[in-house]
DRENDO-1510 file (C-alpha; in Angstrom, 1 decimal, always signed):
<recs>
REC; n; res; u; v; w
REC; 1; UNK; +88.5; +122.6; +101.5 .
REC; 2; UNK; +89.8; +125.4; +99.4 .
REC; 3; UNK; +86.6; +127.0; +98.9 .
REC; 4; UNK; +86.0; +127.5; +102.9 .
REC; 5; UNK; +89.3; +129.4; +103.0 .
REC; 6; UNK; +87.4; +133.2; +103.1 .
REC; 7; UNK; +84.9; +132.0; +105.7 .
REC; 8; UNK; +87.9; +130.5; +107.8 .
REC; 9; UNK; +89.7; +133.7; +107.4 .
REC; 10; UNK; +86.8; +135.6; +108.6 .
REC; 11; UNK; +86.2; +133.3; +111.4 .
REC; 12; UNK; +89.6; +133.9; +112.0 .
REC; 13; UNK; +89.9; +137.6; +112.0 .
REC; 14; UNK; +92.4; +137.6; +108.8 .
REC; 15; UNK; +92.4; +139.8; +106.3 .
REC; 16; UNK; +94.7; +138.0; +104.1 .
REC; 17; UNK; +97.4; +135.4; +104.1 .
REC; 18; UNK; +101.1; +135.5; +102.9 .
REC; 19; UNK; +103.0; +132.3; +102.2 .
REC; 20; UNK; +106.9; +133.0; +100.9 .
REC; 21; UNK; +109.3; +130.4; +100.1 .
REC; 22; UNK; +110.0; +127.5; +97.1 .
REC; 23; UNK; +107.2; +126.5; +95.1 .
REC; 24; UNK; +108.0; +122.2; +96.1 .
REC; 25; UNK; +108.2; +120.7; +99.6 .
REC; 26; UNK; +106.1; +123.9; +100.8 .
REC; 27; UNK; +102.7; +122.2; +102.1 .
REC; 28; UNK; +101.0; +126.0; +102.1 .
REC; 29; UNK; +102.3; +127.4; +98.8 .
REC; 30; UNK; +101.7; +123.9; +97.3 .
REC; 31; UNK; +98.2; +123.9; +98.3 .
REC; 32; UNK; +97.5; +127.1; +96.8 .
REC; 33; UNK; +99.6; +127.1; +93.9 .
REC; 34; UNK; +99.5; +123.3; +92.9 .
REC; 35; UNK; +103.8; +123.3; +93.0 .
REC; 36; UNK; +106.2; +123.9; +90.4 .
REC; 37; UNK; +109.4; +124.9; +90.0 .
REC; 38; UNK; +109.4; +128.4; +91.8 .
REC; 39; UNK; +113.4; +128.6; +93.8 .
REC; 40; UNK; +111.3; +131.6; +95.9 .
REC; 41; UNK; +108.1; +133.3; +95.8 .
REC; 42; UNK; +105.2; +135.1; +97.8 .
REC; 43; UNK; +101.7; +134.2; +97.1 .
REC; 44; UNK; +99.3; +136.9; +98.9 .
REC; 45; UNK; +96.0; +136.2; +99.1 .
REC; 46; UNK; +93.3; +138.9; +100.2 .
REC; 47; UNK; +90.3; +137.5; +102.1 .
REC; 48; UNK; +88.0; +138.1; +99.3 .
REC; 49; UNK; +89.4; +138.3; +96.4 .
REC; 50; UNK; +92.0; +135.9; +95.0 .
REC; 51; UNK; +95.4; +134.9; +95.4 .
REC; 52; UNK; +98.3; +136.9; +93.9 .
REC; 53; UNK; +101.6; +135.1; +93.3 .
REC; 54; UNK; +105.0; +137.2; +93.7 .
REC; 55; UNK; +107.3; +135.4; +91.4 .
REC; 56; UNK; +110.7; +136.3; +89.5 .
REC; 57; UNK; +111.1; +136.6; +86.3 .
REC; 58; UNK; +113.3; +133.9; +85.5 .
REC; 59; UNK; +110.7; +131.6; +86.6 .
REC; 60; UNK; +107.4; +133.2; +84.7 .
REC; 61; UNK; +106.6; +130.0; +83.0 .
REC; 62; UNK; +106.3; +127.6; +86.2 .
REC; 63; UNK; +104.3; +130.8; +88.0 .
REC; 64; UNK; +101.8; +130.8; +85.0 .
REC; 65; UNK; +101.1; +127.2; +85.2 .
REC; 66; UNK; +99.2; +127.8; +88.5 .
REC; 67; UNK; +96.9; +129.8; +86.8 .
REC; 68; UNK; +96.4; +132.4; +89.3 .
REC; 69; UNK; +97.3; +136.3; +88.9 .
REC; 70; UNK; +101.3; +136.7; +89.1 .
REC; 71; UNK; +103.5; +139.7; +89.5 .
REC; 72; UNK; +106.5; +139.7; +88.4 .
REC; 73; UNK; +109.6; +140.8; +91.2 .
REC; 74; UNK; +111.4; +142.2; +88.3 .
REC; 75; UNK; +108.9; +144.7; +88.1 .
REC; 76; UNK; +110.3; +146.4; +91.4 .
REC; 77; UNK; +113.5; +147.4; +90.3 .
REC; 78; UNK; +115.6; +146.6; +93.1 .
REC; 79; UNK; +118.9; +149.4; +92.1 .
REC; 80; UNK; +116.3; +152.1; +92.8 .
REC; 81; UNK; +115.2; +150.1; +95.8 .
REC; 82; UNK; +118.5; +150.1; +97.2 .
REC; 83; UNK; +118.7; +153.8; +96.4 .
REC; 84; UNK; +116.2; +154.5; +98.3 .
REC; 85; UNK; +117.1; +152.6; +101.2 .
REC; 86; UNK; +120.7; +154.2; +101.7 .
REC; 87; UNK; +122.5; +150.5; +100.3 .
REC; 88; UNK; +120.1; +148.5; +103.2 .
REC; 89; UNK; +119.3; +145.0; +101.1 .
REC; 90; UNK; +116.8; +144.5; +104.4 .
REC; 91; UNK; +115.7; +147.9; +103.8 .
REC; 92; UNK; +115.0; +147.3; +100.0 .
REC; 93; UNK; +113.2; +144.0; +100.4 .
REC; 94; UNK; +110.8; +145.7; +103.0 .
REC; 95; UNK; +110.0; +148.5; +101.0 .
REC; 96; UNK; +109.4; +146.0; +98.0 .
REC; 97; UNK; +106.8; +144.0; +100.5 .
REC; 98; UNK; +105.1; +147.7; +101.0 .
REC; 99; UNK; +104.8; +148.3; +97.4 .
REC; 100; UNK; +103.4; +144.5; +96.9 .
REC; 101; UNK; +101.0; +144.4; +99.3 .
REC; 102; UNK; +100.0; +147.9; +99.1 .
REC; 103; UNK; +99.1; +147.7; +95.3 .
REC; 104; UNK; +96.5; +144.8; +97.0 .
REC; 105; UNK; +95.4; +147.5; +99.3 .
REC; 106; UNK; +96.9; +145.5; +102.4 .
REC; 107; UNK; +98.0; +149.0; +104.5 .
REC; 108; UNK; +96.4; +147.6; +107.6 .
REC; 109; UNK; +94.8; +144.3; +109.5 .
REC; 110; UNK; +95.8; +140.9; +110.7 .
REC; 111; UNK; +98.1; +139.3; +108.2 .
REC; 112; UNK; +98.5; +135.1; +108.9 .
REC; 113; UNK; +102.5; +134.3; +108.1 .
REC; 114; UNK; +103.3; +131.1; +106.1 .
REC; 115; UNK; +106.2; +129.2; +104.3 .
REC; 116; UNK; +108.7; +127.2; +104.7 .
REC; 117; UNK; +112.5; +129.4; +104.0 .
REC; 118; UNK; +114.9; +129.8; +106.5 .
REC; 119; UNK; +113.8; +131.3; +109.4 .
REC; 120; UNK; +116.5; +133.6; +110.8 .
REC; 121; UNK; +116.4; +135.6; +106.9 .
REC; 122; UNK; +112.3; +135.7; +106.9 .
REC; 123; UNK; +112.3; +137.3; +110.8 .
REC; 124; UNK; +114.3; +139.6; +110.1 .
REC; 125; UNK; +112.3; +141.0; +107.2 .
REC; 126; UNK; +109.0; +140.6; +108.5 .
REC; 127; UNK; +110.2; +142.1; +112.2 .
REC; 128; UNK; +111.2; +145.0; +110.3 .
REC; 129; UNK; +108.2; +145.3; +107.7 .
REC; 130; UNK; +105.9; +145.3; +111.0 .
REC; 131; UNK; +107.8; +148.5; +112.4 .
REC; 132; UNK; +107.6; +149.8; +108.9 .
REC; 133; UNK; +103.8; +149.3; +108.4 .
REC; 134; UNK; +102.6; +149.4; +112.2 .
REC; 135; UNK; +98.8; +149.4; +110.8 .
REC; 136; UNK; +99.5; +146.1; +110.0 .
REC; 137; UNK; +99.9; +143.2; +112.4 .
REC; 138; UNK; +102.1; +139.9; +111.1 .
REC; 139; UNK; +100.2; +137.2; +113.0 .
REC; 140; UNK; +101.6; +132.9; +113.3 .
REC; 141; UNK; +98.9; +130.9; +113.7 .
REC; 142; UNK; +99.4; +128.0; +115.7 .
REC; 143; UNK; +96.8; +125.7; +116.0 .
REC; 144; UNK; +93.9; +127.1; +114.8 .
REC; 145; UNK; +95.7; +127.4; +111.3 .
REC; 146; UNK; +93.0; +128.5; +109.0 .
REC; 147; UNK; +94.8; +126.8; +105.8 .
REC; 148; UNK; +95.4; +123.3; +108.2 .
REC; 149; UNK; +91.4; +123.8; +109.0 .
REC; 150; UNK; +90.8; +124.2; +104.9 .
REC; 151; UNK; +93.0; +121.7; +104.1 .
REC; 152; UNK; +92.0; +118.9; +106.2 .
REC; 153; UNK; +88.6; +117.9; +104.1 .
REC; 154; UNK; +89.7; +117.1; +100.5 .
REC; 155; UNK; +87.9; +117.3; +97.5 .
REC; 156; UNK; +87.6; +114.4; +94.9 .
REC; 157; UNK; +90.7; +115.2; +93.0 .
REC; 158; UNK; +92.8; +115.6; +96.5 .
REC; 159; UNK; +91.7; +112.4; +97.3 .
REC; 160; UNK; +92.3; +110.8; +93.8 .
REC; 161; UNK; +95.8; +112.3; +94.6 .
REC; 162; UNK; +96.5; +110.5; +98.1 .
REC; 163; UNK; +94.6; +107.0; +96.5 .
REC; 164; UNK; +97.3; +107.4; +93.6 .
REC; 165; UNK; +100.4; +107.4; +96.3 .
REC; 166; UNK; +98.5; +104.5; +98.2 .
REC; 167; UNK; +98.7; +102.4; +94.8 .
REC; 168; UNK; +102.4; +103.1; +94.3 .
REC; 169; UNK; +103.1; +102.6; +97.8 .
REC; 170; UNK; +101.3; +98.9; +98.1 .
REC; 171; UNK; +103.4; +98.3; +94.9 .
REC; 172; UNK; +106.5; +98.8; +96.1 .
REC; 173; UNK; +105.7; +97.2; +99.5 .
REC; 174; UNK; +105.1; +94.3; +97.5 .
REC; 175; UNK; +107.9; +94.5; +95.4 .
REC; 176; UNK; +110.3; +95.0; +98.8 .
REC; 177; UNK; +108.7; +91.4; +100.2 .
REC; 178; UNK; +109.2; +89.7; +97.1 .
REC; 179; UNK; +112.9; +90.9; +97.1 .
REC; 180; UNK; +113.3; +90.2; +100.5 .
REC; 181; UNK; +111.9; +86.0; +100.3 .
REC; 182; UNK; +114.3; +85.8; +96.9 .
REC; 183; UNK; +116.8; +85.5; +99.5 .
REC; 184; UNK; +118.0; +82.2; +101.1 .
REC; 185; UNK; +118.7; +82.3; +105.3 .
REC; 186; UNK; +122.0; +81.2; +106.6 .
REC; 187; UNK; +122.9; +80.5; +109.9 .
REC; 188; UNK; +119.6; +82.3; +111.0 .
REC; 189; UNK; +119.8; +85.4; +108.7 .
REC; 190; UNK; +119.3; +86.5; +105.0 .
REC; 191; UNK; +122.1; +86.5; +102.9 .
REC; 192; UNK; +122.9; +87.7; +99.0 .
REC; 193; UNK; +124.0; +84.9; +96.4 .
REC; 194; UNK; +127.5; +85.8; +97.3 .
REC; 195; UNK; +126.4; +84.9; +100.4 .
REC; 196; UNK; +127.3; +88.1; +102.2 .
REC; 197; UNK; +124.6; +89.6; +104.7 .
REC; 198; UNK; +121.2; +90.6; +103.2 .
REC; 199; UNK; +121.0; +94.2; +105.1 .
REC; 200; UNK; +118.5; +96.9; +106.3 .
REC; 201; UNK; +120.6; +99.6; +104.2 .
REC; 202; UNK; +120.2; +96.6; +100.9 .
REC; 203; UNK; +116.0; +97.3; +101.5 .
REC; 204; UNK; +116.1; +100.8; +102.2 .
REC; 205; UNK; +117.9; +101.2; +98.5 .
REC; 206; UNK; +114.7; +99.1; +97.0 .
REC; 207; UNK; +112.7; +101.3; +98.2 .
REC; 208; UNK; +114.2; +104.6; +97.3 .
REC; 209; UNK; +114.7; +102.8; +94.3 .
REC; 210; UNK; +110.8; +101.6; +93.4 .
REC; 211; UNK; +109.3; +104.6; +94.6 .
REC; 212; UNK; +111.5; +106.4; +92.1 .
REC; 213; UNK; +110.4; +104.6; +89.7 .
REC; 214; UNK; +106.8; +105.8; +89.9 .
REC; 215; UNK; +107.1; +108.9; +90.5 .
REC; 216; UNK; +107.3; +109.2; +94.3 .
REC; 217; UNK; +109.7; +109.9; +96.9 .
REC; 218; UNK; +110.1; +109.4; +100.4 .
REC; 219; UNK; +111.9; +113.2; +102.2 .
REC; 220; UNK; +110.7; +112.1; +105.8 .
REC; 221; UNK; +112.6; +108.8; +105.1 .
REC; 222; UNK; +111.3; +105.3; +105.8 .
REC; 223; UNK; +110.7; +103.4; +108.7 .
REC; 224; UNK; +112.6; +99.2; +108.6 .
REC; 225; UNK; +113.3; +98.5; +111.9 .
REC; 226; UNK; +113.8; +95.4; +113.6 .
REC; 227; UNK; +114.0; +93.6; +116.5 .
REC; 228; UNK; +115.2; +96.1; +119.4 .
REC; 229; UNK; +114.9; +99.0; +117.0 .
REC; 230; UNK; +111.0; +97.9; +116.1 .
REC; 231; UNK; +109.9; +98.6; +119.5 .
REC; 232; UNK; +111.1; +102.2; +119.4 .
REC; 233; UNK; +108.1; +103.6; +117.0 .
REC; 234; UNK; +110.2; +105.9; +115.3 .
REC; 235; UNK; +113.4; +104.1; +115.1 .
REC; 236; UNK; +114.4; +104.0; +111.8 .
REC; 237; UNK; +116.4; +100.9; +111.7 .
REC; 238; UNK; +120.2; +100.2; +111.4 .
REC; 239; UNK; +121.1; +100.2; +107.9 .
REC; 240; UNK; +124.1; +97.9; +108.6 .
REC; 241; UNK; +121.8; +95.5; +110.4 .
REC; 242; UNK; +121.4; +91.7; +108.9 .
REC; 243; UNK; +117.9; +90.7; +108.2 .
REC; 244; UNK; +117.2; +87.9; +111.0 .
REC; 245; UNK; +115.0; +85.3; +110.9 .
REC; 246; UNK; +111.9; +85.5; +113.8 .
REC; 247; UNK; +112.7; +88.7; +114.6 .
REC; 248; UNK; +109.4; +91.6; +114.5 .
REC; 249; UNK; +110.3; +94.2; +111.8 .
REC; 250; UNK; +108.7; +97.5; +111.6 .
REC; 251; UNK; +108.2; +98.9; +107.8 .
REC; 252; UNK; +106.2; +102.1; +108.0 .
REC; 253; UNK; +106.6; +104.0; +104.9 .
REC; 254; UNK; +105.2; +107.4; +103.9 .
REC; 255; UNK; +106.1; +109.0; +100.6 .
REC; 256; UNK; +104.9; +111.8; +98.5 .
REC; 257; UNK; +104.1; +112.8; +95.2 .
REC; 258; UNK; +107.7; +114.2; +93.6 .
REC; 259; UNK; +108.1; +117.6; +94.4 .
REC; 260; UNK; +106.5; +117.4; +97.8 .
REC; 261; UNK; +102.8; +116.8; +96.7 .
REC; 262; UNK; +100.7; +114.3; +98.5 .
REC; 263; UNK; +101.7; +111.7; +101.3 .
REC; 264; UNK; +100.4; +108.5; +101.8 .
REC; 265; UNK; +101.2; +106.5; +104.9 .
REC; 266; UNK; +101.2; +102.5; +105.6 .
REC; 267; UNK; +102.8; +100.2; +108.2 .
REC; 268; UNK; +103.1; +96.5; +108.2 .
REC; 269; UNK; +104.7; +94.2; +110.9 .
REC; 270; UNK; +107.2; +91.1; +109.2 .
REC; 271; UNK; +108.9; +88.3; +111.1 .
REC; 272; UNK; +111.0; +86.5; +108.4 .
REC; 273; UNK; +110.4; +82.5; +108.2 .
REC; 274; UNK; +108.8; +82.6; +111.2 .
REC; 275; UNK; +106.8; +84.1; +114.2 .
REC; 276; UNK; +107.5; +83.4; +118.1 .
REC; 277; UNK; +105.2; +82.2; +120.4 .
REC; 278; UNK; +105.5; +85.8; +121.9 .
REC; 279; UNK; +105.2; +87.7; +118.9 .
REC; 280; UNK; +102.4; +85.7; +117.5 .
REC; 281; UNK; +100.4; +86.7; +120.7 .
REC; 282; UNK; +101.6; +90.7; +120.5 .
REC; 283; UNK; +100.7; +91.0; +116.7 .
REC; 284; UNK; +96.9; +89.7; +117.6 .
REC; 285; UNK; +96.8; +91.6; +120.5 .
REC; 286; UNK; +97.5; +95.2; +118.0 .
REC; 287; UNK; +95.4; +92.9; +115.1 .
REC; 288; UNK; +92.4; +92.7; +117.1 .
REC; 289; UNK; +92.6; +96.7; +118.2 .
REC; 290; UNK; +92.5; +97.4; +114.7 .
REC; 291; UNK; +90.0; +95.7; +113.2 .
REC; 292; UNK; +87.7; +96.8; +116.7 .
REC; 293; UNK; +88.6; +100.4; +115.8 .
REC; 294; UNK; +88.2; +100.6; +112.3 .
REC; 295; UNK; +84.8; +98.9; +112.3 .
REC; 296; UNK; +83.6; +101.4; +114.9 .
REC; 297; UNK; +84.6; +104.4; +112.7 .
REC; 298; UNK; +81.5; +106.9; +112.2 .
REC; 299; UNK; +81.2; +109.9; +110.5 .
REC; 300; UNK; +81.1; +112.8; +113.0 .
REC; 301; UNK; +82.7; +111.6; +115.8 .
REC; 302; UNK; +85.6; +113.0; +118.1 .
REC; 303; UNK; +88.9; +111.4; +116.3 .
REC; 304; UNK; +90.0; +111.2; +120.4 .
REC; 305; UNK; +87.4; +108.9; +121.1 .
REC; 306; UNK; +88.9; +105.9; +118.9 .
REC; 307; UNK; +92.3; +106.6; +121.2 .
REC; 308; UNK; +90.4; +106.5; +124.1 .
REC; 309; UNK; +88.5; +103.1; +122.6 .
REC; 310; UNK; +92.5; +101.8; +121.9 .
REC; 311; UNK; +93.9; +102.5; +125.5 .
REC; 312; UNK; +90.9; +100.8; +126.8 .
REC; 313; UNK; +91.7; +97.7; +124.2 .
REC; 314; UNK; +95.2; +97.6; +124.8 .
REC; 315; UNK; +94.3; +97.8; +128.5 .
REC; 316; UNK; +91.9; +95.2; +128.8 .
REC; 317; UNK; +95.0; +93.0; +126.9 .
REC; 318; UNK; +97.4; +93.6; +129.7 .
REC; 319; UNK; +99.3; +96.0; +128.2 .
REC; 320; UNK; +100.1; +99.5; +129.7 .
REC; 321; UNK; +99.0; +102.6; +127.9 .
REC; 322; UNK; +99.9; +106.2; +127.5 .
REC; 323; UNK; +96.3; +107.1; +129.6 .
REC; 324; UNK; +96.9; +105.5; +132.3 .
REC; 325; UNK; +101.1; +105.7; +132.3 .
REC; 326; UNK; +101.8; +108.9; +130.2 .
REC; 327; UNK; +105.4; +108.4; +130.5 .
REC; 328; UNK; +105.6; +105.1; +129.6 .
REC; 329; UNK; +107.9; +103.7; +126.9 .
REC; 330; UNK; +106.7; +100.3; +126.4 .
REC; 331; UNK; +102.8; +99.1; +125.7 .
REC; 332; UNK; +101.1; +101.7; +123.8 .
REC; 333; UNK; +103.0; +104.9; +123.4 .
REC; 334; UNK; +101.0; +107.1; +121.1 .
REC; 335; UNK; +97.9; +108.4; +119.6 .
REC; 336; UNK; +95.8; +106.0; +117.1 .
REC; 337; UNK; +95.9; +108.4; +113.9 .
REC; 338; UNK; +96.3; +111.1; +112.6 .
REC; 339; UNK; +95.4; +113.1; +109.3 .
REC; 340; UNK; +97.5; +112.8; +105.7 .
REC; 341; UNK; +97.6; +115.2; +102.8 .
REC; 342; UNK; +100.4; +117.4; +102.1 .
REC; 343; UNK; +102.0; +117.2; +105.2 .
REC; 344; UNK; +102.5; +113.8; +106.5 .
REC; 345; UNK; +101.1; +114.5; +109.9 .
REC; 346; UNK; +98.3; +117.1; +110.1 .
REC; 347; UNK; +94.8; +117.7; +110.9 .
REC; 348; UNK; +92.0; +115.7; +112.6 .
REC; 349; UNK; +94.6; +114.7; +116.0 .
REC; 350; UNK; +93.7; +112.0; +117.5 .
REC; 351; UNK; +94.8; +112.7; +121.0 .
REC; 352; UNK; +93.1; +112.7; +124.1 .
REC; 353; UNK; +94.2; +116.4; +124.6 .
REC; 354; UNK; +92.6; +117.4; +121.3 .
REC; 355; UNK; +89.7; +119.3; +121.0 .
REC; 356; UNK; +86.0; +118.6; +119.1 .
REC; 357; UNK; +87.2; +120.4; +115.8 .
REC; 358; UNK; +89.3; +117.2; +115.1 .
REC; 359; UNK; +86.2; +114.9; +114.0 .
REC; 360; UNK; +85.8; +112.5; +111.5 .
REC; 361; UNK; +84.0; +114.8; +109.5 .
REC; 362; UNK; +83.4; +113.7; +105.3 .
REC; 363; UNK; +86.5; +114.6; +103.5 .
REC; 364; UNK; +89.0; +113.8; +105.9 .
REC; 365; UNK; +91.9; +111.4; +105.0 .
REC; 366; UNK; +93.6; +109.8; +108.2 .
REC; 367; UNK; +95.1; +107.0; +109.4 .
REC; 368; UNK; +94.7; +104.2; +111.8 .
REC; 369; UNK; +97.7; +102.4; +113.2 .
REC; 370; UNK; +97.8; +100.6; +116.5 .
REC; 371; UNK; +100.9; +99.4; +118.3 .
REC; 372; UNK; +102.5; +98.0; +120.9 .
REC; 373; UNK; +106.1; +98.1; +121.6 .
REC; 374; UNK; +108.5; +96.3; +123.7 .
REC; 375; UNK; +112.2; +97.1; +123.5 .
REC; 376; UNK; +113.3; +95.6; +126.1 .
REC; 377; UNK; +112.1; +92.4; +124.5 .
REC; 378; UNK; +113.6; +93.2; +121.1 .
REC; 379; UNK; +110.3; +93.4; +119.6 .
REC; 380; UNK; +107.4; +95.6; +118.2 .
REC; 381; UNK; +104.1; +95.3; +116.6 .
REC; 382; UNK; +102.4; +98.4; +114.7 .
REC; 383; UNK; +99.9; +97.9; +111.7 .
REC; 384; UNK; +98.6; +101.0; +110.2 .
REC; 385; UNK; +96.1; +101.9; +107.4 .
REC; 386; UNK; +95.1; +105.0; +105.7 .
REC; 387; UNK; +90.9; +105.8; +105.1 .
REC; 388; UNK; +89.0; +108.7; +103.6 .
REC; 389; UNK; +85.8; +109.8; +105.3 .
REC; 390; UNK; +83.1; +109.7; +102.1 .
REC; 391; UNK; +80.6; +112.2; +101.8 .
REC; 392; UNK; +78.0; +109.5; +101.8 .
REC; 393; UNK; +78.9; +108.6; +105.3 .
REC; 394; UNK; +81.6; +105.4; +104.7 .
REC; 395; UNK; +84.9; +104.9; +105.4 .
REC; 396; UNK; +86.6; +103.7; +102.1 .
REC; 397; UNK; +90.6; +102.3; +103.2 .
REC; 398; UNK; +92.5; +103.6; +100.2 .
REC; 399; UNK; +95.3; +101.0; +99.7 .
REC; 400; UNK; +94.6; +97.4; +100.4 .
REC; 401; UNK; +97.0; +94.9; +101.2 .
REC; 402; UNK; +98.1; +91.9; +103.0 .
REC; 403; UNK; +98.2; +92.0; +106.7 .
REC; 404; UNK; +100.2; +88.6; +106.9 .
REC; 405; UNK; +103.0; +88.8; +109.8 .
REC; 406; UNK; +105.2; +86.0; +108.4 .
REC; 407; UNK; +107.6; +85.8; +105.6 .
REC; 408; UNK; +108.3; +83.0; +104.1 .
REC; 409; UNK; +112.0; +82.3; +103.5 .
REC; 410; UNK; +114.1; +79.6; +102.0 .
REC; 411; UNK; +117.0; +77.7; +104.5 .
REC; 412; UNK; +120.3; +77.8; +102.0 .
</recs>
């Protein structure tokens, strides 16, 4: 959480953090600032003492919503700047960075780079603010970020957050099935009351469209994928494609709070009208995994131990898995989870390459979401849940809803 950032810093050998770049769709400046509308800004933070946000001055308001110390950019005058740097605009913005983080009494120590801007403009700055300042060392972390370490436990209101997203998305999952059975099959696939084609592209519009509608987007897109396309796992489906009856199709959507808050992530597997004999069988195989896995779930343990308990499942089933057949493309072909929060992907992996720091420790939010996939059979199964490891020990799944694999659909 927020409040172990200092110790993590320590731990870490930091002495402070700088994050540069918009205000939205900026997981690190987000979670420090709580977003708004900043085009550009650096938030420093000194381990220790609190975190200062570099903002300009046509954006003062949005930078004093987040209720931390600002500075406005305006204040160094950039003309004289320039001056002083012989016409260099690299020159000038370095010297400004000197004059920030030297009125925070950062002249020297291990500085932890963050943001998301484009990459080629910030490497050229901070190459040449480490040549200018060489008591200072510009660090990346890589995976033993200290703000992924603080921000994968959330606090109540995080969590509040993430269960919000999970409402809206269960809501607009069912409003996409009820859309989808309003429509009548013909000649084996949905079609509109003009009868032309009910399509993958006509779903996808739904869902941009209800998740709009509460507040929500979707940047990463969404998953709705079937037949061939639903055993790739991260296929994201033809949008030309005619919704066919029998066939297995993939819907894993994961959107965020507008502006690029909080993610939520859920899966379900469809088969419209009905379910082969072949599919029936794959959807309880991945059925069966899931509800193993989830009622094993403990507080404390090794995320990597629940893929190692899903190989074994899937396994057992006749199925090959990435443990045994790491290259494989069909069976089970990747981990069993993963972490949510404002990235969609992040912190505890689940892995069998990662390490004991990813545990299902309380205030955790991950997912569970077995598969198994079979392209060459023009079908895939993957069901996927999201859960939040309580303080008190439980683990409380923060969305219900239906885990039905067929449709039902009218015959025009």
């Amino acid at each position: 959480m927020k409040n172990d950032l200092d110790a993590l810093m320590q731990t870490n050998n930091l002495d402070a953090i700088l994050i540069t770049g918009p205000g939205q769709h900026n997981p690190a400046m987000v979670y420090m600032m709580g977003g708004g509308h900043l085009t550009n800004a650096d938030l420093v933070k000194k381990r220790g003492e609190g975190a200062v946000l570099f903002h300009y001055s046509m954006e003062r308001d949005e930078a004093a919503k987040s209720g931390l110390k600002t500075k406005n950019l305006g204040e160094y005058i950039l003309a004289d700047l320039l001056k002083q740097a012989g016409g260099d605009n690299l020159k000038a913005l370095v010297k400004r960075y000197q004059l920030m983080l030297g009125e925070l009494g950062i002249n020297s120590g291990r500085v932890a780079l963050y943001g998301r801007s484009e990459i080629g403009t910030n490497y050229a700055i901070f190459s040449a603010l480490q040549k200018e300042m060489p008591g200072l060392s510009l660090v990346g972390e890589f995976d033993n970020s200290v703000l992924m370490f603080a921000r994968m436990t959330k606090d109540d209101t995080e969590i509040e957050r993430i269960r919000k997203m999970g409402k809206i998305t269960t809501q607009v999952v069912g409003q996409v099935a009820d859309f989808i059975t309003s429509h009548s099959a013909k000649n084996g696939g949905l079609v509109n009351t003009n009868g032309k084609p009910l399509t993958i592209g006509d779903v996808k519009s739904r869902i941009d469209l209800g998740l709009a509608e509460r507040g929500a987007e979707n940047p990463e897109g969404t998953i709705f994928a079937m037949g061939r396309d639903a055993g790739v796992p991260h296929s994201t489906g033809n949008p030309t494609d005619q919704l066919m009856l029998g066939q297995t199709i993939v819907f894993d959507i994961y959107p965020c709070e507008a502006g690029g808050g909080y993610f939520y992530d859920f899966t379900r597997t469809w088969c419209l009208g009905y379910a082969p004999d072949e599919v029936l069988a794959l959807y309880e195989n991945v059925l069966s995994t899931y509800t193993k896995v989830t009622k094993e779930l403990q507080l404390g343990k090794p995320f990597k131990d629940y893929q190692e308990m899903t190989c074994e499942q899937f396994s057992a089933q006749g199925h090959p898995t990435i443990k045994e057949a790491p290259e494989t493309q069909q069976g089970y072909v990747h981990s069993i989870g993963h972490g949510i929060g404002l990235n969609i992907h992040e912190r505890p992996w689940s892995g069998i390459t990662s390490d004991e720091n990813n545990c299902l420790v309380p205030g955790v939010a991950f997912t569970i979401e077995p598969g198994l996939y079979y392209p060459d059979k023009n079908m895939g199964v993957r069901l996927e849940n999201s859960f939040w490891a309580r303080p008190d020990g439980t683990m409380e799944l923060l969305a219900d809803y239906p885990m039905d694999l067929v449709l039902p659909v009218k015959i025009a």
